[in-house]
C-alpha positions in Angstrom: -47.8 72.5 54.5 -46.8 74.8 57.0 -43.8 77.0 58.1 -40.5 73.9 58.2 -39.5 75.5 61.5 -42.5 74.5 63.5 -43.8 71.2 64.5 -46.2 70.0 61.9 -49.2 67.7 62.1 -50.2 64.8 59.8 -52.7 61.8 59.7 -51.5 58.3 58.4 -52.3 57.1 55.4 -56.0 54.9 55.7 -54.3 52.2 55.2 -51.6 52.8 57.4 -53.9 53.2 60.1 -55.5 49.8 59.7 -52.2 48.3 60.0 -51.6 49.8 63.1 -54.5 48.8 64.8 -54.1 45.3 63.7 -50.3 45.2 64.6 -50.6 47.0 67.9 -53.0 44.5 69.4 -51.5 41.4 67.3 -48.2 38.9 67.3 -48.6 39.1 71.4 -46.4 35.9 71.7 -43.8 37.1 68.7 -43.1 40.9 69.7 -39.6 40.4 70.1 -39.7 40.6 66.5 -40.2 44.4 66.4 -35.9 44.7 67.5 -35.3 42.4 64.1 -37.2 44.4 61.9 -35.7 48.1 63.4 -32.2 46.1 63.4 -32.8 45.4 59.6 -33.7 48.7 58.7 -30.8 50.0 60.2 -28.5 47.5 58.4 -30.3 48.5 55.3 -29.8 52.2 55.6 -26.1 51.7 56.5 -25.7 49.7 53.6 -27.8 52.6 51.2 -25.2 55.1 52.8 -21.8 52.9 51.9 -23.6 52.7 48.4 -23.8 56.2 48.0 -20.5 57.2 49.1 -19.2 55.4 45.7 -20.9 57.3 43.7 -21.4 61.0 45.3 -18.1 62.6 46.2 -19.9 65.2 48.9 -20.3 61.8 51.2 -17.2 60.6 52.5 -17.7 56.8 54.7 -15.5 54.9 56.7 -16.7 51.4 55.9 -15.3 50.0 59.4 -16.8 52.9 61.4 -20.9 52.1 60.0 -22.6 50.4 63.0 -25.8 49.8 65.1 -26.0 50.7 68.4 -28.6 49.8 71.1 -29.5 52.2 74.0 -31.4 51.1 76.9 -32.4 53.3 79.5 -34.5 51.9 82.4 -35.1 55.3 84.5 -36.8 57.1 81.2 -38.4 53.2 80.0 -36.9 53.8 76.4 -35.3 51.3 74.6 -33.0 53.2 71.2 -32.1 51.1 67.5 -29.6 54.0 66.5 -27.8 53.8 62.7 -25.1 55.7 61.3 -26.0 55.7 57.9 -28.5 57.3 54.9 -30.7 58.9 57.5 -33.6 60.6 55.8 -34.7 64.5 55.0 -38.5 65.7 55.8 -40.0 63.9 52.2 -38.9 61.0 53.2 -40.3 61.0 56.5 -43.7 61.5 55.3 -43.4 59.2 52.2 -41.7 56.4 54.7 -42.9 56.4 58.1 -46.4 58.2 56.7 -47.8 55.6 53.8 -47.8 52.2 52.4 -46.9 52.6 48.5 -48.6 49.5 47.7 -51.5 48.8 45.4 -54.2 46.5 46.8 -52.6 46.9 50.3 -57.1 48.3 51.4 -58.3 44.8 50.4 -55.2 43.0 51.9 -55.5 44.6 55.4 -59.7 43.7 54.8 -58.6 40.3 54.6 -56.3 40.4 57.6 -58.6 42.2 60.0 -61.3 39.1 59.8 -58.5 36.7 60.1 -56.8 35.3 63.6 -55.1 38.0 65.2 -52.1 36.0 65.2 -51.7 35.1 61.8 -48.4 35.1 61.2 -48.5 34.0 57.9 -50.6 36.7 56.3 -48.7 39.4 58.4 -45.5 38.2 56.9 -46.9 38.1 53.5 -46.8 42.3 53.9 -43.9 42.5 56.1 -44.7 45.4 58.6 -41.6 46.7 59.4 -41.3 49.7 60.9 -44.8 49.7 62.2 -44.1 46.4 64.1 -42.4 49.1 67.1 -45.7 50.0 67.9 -46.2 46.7 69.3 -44.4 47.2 72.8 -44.1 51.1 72.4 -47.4 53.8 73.3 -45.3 56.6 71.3 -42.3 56.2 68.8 -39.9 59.1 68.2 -37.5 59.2 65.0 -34.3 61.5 64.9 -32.8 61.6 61.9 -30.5 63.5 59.1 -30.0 62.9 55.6 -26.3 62.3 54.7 -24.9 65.5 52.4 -27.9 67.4 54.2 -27.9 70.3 57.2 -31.3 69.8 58.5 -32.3 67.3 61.0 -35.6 66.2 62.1 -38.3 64.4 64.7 -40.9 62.2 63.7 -43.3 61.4 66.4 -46.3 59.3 66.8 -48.7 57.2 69.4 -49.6 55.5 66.4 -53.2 57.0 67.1 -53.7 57.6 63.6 -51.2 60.9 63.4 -48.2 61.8 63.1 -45.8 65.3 63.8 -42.5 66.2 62.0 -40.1 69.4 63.5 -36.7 70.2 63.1 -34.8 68.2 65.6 -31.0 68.0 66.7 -28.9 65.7 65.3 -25.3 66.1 64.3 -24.3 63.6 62.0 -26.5 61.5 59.1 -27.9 58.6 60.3 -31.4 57.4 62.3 -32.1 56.6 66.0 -35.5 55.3 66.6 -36.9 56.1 70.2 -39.6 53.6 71.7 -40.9 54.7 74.9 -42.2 51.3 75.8 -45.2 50.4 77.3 -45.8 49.1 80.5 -46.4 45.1 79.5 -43.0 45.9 77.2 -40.8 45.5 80.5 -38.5 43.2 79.4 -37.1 44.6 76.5 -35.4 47.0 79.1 -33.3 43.6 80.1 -30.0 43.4 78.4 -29.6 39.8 78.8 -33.1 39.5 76.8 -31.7 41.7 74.1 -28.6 40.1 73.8 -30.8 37.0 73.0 -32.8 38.7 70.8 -30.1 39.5 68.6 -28.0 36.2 68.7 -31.7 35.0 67.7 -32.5 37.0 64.4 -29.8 39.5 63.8 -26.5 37.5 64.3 -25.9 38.1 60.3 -25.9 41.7 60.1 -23.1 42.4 58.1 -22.9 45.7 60.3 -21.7 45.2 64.0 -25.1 45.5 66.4 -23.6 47.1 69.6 -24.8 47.1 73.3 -22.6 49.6 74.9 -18.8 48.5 74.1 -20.2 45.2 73.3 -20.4 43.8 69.7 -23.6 41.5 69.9 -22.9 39.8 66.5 -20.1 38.1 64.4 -21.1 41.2 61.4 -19.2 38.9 58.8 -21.7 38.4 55.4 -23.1 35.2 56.0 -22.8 34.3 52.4 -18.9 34.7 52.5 -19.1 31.4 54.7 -19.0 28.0 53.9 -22.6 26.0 53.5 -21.5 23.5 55.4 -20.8 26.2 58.6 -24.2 27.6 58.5 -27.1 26.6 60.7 -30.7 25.6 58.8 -31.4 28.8 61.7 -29.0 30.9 60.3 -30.3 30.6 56.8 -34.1 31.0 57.7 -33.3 34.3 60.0 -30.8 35.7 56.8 -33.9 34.8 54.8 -36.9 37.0 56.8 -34.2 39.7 57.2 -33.2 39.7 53.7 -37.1 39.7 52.7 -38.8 41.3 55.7 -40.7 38.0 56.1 -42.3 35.4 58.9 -42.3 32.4 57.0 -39.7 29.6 56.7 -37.8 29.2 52.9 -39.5 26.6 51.2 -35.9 26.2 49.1 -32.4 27.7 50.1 -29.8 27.9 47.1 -26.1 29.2 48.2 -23.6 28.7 45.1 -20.2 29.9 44.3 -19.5 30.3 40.6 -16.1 30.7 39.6 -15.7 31.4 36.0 -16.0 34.2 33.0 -17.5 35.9 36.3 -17.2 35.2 39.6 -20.2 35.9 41.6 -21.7 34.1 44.8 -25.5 33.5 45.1 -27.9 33.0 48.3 -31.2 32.5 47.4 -34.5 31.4 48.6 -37.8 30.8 47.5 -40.5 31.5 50.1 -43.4 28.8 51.3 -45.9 32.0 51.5 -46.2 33.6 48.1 -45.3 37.6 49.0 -47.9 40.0 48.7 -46.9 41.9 46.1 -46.2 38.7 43.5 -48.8 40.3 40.9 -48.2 43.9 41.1 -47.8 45.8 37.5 -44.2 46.6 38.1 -42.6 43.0 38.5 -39.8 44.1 40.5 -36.8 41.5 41.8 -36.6 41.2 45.4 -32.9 39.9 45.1 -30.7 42.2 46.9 -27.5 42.6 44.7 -23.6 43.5 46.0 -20.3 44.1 44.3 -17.3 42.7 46.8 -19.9 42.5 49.7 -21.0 46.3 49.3 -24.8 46.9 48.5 -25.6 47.9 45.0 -29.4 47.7 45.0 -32.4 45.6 45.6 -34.3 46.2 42.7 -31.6 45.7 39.8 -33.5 45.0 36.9 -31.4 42.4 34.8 -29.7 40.4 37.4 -33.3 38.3 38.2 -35.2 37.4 35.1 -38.7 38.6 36.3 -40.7 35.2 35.9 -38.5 34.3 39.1 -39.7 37.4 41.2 -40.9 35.0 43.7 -36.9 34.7 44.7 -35.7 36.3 47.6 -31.8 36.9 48.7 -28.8 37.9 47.5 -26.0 37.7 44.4 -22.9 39.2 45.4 -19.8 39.7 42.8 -16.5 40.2 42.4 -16.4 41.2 39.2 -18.5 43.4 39.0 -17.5 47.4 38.9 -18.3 49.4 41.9 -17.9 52.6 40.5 -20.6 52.9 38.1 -23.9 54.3 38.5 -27.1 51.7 38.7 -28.5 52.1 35.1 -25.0 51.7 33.5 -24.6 48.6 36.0 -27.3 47.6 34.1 -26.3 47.4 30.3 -22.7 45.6 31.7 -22.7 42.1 29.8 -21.0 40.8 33.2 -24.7 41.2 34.6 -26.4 39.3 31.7 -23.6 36.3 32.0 -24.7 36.3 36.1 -28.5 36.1 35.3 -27.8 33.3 32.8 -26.2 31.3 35.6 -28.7 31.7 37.8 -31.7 31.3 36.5 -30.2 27.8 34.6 -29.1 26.8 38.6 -32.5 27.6 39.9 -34.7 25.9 37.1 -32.5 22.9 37.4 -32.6 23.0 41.2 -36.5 23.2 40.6 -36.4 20.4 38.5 -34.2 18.3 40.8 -37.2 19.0 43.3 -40.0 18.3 40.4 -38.3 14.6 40.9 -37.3 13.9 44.2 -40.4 15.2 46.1 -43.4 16.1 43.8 -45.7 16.5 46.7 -43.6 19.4 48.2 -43.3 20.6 44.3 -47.0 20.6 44.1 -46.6 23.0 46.8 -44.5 25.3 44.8 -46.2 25.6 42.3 -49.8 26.1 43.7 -47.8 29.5 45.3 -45.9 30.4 42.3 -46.7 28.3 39.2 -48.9 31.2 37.4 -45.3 33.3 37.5 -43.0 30.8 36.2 -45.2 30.0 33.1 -44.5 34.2 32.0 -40.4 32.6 31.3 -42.6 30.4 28.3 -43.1 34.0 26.7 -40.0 35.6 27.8 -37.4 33.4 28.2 -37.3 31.4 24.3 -33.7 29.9 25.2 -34.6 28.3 28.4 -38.7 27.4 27.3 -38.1 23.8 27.0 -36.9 23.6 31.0 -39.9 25.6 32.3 -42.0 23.4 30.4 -41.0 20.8 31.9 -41.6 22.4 35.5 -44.9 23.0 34.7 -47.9 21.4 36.2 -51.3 21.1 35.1 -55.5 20.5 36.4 -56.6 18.0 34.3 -59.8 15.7 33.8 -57.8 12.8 34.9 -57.2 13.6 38.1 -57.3 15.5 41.8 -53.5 16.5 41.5 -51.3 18.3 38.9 -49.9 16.3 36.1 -46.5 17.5 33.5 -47.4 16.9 29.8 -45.0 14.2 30.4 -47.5 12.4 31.8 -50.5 13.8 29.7 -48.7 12.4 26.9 -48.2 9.3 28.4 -51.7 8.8 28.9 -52.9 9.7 25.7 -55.6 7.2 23.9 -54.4 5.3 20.9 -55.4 7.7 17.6 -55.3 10.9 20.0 -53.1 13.5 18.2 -53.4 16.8 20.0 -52.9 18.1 23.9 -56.7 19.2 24.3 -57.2 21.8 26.9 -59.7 24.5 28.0 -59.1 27.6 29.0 -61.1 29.6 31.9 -61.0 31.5 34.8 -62.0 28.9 37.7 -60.6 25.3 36.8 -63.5 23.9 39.1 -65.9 25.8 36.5 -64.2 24.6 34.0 -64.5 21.2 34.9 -68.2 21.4 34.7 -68.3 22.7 31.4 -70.8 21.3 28.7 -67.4 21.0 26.1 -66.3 18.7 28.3 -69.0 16.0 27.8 -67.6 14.6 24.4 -64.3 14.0 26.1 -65.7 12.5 29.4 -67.7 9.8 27.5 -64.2 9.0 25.6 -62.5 9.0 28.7 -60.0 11.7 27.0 -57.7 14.0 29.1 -58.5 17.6 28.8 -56.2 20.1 30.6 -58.1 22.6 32.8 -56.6 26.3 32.3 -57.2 29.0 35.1 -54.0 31.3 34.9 -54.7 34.4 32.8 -51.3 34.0 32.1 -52.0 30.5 30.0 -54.0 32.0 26.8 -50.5 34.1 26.0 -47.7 31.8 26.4 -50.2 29.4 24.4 -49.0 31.5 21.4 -45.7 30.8 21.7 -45.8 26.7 22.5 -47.4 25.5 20.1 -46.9 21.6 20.7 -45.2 19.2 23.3 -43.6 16.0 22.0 -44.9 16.0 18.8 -48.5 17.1 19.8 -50.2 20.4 18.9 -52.2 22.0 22.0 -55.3 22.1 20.6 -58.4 24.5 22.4 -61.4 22.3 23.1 -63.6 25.4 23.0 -62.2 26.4 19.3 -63.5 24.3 16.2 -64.8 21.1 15.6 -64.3 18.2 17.7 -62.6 15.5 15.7 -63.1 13.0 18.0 -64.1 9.9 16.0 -60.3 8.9 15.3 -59.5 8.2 18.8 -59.9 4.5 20.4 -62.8 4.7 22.7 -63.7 2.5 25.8 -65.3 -1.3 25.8 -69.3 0.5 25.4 -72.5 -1.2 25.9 -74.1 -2.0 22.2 -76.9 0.2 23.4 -75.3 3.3 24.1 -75.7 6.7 22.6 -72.6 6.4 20.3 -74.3 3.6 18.3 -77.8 5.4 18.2 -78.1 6.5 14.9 -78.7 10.6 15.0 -81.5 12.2 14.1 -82.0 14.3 11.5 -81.5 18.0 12.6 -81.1 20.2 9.3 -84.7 22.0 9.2 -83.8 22.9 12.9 -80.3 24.6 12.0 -82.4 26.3 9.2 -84.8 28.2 11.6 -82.6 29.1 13.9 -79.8 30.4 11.4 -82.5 32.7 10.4 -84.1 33.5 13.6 -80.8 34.2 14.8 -78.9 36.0 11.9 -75.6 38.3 12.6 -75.4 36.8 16.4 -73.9 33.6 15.3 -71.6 32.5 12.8 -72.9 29.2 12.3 -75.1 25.9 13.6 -74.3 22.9 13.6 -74.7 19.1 15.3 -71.5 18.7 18.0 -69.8 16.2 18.5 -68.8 17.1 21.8 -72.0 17.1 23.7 -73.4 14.1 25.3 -75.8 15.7 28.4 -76.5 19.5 27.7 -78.7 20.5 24.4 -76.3 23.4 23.0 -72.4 25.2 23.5 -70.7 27.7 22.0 -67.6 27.7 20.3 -65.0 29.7 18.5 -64.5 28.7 15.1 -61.4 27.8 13.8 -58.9 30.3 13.1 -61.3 32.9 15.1 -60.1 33.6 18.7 -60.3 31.7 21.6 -63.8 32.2 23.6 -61.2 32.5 26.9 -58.9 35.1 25.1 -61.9 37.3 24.4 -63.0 37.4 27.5 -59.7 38.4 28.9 -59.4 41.4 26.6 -62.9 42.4 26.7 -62.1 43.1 30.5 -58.9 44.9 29.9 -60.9 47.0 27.2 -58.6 45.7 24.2 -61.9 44.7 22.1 -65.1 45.7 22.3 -67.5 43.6 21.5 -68.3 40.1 20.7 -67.0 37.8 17.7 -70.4 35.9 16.1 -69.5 32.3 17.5 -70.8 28.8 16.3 -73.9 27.5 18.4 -73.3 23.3 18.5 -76.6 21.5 18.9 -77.0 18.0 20.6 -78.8 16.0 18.0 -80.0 13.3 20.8 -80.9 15.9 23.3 -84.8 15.3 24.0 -85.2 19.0 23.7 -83.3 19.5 20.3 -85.0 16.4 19.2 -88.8 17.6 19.8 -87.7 21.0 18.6 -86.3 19.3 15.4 -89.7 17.9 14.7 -91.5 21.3 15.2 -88.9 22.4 12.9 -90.0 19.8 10.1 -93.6 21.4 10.0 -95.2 23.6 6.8 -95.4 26.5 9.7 -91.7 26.5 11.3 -91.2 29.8 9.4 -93.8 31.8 11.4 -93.8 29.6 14.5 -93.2 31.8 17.7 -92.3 29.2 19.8 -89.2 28.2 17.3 -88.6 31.9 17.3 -88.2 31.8 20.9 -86.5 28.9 21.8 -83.3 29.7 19.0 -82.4 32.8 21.3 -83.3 30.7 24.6 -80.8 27.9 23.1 -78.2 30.6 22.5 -78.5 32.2 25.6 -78.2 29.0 27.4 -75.1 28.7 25.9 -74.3 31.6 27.1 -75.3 30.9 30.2 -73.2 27.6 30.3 -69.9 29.4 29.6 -70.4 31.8 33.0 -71.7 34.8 30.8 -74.9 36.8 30.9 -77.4 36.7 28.6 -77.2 39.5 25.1 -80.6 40.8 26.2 -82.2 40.0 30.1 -84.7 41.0 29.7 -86.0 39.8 26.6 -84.1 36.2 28.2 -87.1 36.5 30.8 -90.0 37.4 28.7 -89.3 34.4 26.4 -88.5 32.2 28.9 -91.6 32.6 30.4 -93.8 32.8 27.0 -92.0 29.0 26.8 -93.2 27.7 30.1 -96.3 28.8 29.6 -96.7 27.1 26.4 -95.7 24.0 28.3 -97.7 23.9 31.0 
């Protein structure tokens, strides 16, 4: 880094870059929405300043006097978003207005570059904030001083792929973003057009947004206001200014709670699952305020984090304004508030479950893998996230509640069979399903990585234990089966396999646990399963990936006794020479690694896989 006094020169981030290219040349028909998204950020550092002033006694605010002010300027073709609040110093330029701290953001921006330009949708999954000014403006200026701070300084950029910070001239805390507009940009020199603009999208800034002496918006907190005196508009604008999205709420939830402690929530849940819904740190996205003064917007005890999906606002009363943000966090009042909510939410989730399960199916495809994490986390409230969750099954296309699963249930049938994978369309094709099929008994289908875990911690629904189809025997002789033709497999008697389990236990030693005839095949000649007690075949797989085990538990190879295959291999098996026969030899680790094979793994050793499958074929031709 060079000398601070002198104009400095940096590049963007990679990824930063990307997103310029794809945002300057995208949205064409939405570009008004670049004044929303400075508008906001302007509201949010305003509010970061008032915040600050509570607990740092260097910064003294005048609540009344924080404001946004618009500047247009025809002659020099500028249009100014100008803030009197945090500002920022020279790190926070460069960390800011110079990167994109978000992992996965390279793969995202992959995915958006080969989409429609327009696409709205995934645009607003990443919110582009700032960035969106480089829409209608060729270069972008940025004055700005921290508050408590001396220096000022001048971000500039064409959004070219660099950027330059100097000391600038500024001489009170605050931001004023400069766009020199480009020249198919005209009309955001129009006053009339940026009066609509904000009337539009930013009529709930809790700041006033001024156009000369002109107050643009009513700047009262729209949560302070009665439901019934707010707009379905309104709402949806709060909503992508709160979350910095594009898409409509899929569910708005505005309560006042008066009680132990008073506290006034809105909330939405989105109808685009945000970008960042997976990331390691599992923040909160719900913006929290004490008396309609900002606290923070990543508190992390007032949203419990299965219901990170949640965007908004809870604002209290009771709550004490003059404590610091990790002692805010330890205060019981918090934990009394997060209770409330997150009862209200699952119970308006619930009310939605009923009334329109289409629009629920909806829901959950976008958010369903995060709300089954409250089955581990939550032990007070399992039994009503339970009951909002929705399931693949065997029975159908759509998503069934055990409710239902349980209703459905042959006569006999004592467990909640399900199998665990990582593609419930792979899973649906799996061998271990064939024993079920032919019954015509309901498996679930398990994709979510999260399912193996809270599987630990539910053990049964109704009376029923969830039982792993994958994971010992398949007791399936108990349950009622359908009207069957007399000469159907079930009433075949089955052959005798019990030389064939001896050669291949000893072919096969240490690999596998055991052999034995399954019940649960009807089509393919072998599976593999875990035994019972051992671990799932599912869970391994997950924490072989995530390097918490190493290798391979031995797992019990199931043979089809009335698969032609294991039947002619039975009677080679029956012979004075089975011992020393290569072709036996062979085919016990071509049966295993078919198994393997069947489950989406790879074979123990390719290329031995090859040699012997080819040794067999040419035996057989």
């Amino acid at each position: 880094m060079g000398d601070t006094n002198t104009k400095e020169t940096f590049s963007f981030q990679t990824e930063v870059g990307q997103l310029l290219d794809i945002v300057a040349g995208s949205l064409y028909s939405n570009r008004e929405i670049f004044l929303r998204e400075l508008v906001s950020n302007a509201s949010d550092a305003c509010d970061k300043l008032r915040y600050e002033s509570l607990t740092n006694s260097d910064i003294a605010v005048e609540s009344n006097q924080l404001a946004i002010s618009l500047d247009v300027r025809k002659k020099e073709k500028t249009l100014s978003v100008s803030d009197n609040g945090i500002g920022m110093n020279h790190n926070d330029l460069l960390e800011t207005l110079g990167t994109i701290a978000r992992s996965g953001t390279g793969a995202f921006l992959e995915a958006l570059k080969s989409s429609k330009k327009d696409d709205l949708g995934l645009i607003g999954k990443f919110g582009v904030g700032f960035y969106s000014a480089f829409m209608v403006a060729d270069n972008v200026d940025v004055l700005t001083r921290k508050a408590g701070e001396e220096e000022s300084w001048q971000w500039s950029s064409n959004g070219k792929g660099e950027f330059t910070i100097e000391p600038g001239a500024r001489e009170t805390s605050g931001t004023t973003v400069i766009l020199h507009l480009k020249k198919d940009a005209k009309e955001f020199l129009d006053e009339s057009r940026i009066r609509h603009i904000i009337n539009t999208y930013s009529e709930h800034i809790s700041f006033p947004v001024k156009l000369g002496d002109d107050t643009l918006n009513s700047a009262s907190a729209i949560w302070t206001r009665a439901p019934k005196d707010i707009t379905e508009e309104q709402y949806t604008e709060f909503y992508r200014h709160a979350s910095h999205a594009f898409d409509k709420p899929w569910h708005i939830m505005h309560n006042r709670v008066e009680g132990t402690v008073n506290h006034t929530s809105l909330l939405f849940v989105p109808s685009v699952a945000p970008f960042d819904l997976f990331d390691a740190e599992r923040k909160s996205h719900v913006k929290l305020y004490v008396n309609r003064v900002f606290i923070s917007d990543t508190t992390k005890d007032l949203i419990p984090s299965y219901l990170r999906f949640l965007r908004g606002i809870v604002d209290s009363q009771d709550l004490s304004l003059n404590v610091s943000r990790e002692m805010l966090q330890t205060d019981p009042k918090l934990a009394k508030i997060k209770t409330s909510i997150t009862k209200k939410v699952l119970g308006e989730l619930k009310k939605k479950s009923n009334k329109a399960p289409e629009e629920f199916t909806e829901f959950w495809t976008n958010f369903g893998a995060v709300l089954k994490e409250g089955l581990i986390e939550d032990p007070s409230l399992r039994d009503r996230v339970l009951e909002l969750c929705r399931f693949t099954s065997t029975h159908n296309q759509g998503l069934s509640s055990l409710s239902d699963y349980i209703g459905r249930c042959k006569e006999g049938q004592e467990a909640i069979y399900y199998m665990a994978g990582e593609d419930a369309t792979k899973i649906a094709q799996s061998p271990h399903l064939e024993g079920f099929k032919a019954k015509n008994i309901e498996v679930l289908l398990l994709s979510d990585p999260v399912d193996e875990f809270w599987l630990q911690h539910v053990t049964e629904f109704e009376g029923k234990p969830f039982k792993s189809i994958t994971r010992g025997a398949a007791d399936l002789d108990n349950i009622a089966e359908e009207k069957k033709d007399e000469n159907s497999k079930e009433n075949v008697e089955t052959p005798d396999i019990a030389d064939l389990i001896a050669s291949i236990k000893l072919e096969l030693g240490d690999a596998i646990k055991d052999v034995r005839p399954s019940k649960r095949l009807t089509d393919s000649p072998v599976c593999l399963i875990a035994d019972d007690g051992d671990m799932d075949v599912n869970m391994e797989r997950l924490l072989k990936r995530h390097g918490q085990l190493q290798q391979n538990m031995p797992r019990v190879l199931e043979l089809n006794p009335n698969h032609t295959i294991i039947k002619k291999l039975a009677d080679r098996a029956k012979g004075s020479e089975a011992t020393s026969d290569s072709l036996l030899q062979d085919a016990a680790h071509l049966l295993l690694d078919q198994a393997r094979i069947a489950d989406g793994e790879v074979p123990s050793d390719p290329a031995s896989f090859a040699r012997r499958l080819g040794s067999v074929m040419e035996s057989a031709l």
